[in-house]
ROLOLO-783969 format. One line per 2 residues: their letters; for each residue x, y, z of C-alpha. Coordinates in nm, 2 decimals, padded with zeros to 4 digits, m for minus. Example, Ala and Ser with C-alpha at 12.3 -4.5 7.8 and 13.67 -1.06 7.14 Angstrom:
BEGIN
as) 01.23,m00.45,00.78 ~ 01.37,m00.11,00.71
//
This chain:
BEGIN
xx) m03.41,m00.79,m00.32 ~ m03.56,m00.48,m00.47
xx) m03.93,m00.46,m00.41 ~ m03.99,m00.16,m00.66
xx) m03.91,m00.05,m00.98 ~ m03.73,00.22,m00.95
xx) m03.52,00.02,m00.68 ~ m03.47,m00.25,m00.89
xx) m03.33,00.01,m01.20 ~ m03.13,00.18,m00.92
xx) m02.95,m00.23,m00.87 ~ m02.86,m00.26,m01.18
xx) m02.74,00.12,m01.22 ~ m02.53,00.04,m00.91
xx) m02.36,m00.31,m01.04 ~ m02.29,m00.14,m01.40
xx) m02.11,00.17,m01.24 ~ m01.95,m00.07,m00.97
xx) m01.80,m00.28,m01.23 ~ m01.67,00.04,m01.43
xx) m01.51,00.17,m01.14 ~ m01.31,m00.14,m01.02
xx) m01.19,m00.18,m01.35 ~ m01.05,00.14,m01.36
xx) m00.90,00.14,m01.00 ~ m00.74,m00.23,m01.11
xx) m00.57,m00.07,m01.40 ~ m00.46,00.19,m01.16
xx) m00.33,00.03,m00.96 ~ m00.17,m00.21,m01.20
xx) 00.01,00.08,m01.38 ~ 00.15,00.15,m01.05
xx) 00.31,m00.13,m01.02 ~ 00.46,m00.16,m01.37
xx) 00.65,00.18,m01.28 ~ 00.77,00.01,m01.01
xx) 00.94,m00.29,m01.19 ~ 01.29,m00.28,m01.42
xx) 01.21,m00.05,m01.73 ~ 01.42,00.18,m01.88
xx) 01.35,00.55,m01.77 ~ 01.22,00.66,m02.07
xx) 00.97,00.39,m02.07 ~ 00.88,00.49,m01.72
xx) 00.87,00.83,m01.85 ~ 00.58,00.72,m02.06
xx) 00.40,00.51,m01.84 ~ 00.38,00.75,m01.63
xx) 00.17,01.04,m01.84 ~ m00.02,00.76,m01.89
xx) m00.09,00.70,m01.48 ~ m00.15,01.05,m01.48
xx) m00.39,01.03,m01.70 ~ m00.57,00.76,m01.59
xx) m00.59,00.93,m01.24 ~ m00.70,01.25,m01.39
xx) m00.96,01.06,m01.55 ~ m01.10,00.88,m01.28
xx) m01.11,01.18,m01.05 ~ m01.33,01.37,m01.31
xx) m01.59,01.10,m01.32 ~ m01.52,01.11,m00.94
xx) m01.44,00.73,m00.90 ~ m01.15,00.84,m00.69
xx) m01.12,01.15,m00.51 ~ m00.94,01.46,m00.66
xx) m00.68,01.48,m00.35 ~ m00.61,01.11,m00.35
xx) m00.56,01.13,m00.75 ~ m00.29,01.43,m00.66
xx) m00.17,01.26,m00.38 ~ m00.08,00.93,m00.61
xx) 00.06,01.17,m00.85 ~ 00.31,01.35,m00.61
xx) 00.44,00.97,m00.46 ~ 00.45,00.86,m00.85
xx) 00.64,01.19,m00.92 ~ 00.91,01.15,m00.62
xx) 00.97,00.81,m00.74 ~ 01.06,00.83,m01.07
xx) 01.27,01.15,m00.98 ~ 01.43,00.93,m00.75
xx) 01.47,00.68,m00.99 ~ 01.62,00.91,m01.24
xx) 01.86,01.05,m01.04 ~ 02.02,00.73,m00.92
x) 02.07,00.61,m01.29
//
């Protein structure tokens, strides 16, 4: 436990932030795995402007790093190309 102020505003700074960011990697990630599932390729089309967004997002408030949000994009990208072509 905190024995100063300042330390104790920096703990609940720290569990705030902590909680923003896990919610936002845990709709990342869930995203992720609804491109994944049977959709239509339109309505993977959509979801995934959305990802990217989401990723773009979260690497600006630097909850994730830039090069992991681009790297999620590219693997993202090759799927659904993937996808689009077999269909």
């Amino acid at each position: 436990m905190p024995n100063h102020k300042s330390c104790e505003k920096r703990l609940r700074q720290e569990v705030k932030r902590s909680a923003q960011n896990h919610y936002v990697k845990s709709t990342i990630k869930t995203l992720t795995k609804k491109m994944k599932s049977d959709m239509s390729v339109e309505d993977k089309e959509k979801l995934l402007q959305e990802v990217y967004s989401k990723l773009d997002k979260a690497a600006k408030r630097h909850v994730i790093h830039k090069r992991t949000a681009s790297r999620r994009k590219a693997r993202l990208a090759a799927y659904f190309n993937k996808e689009k072509a077999a269909k």
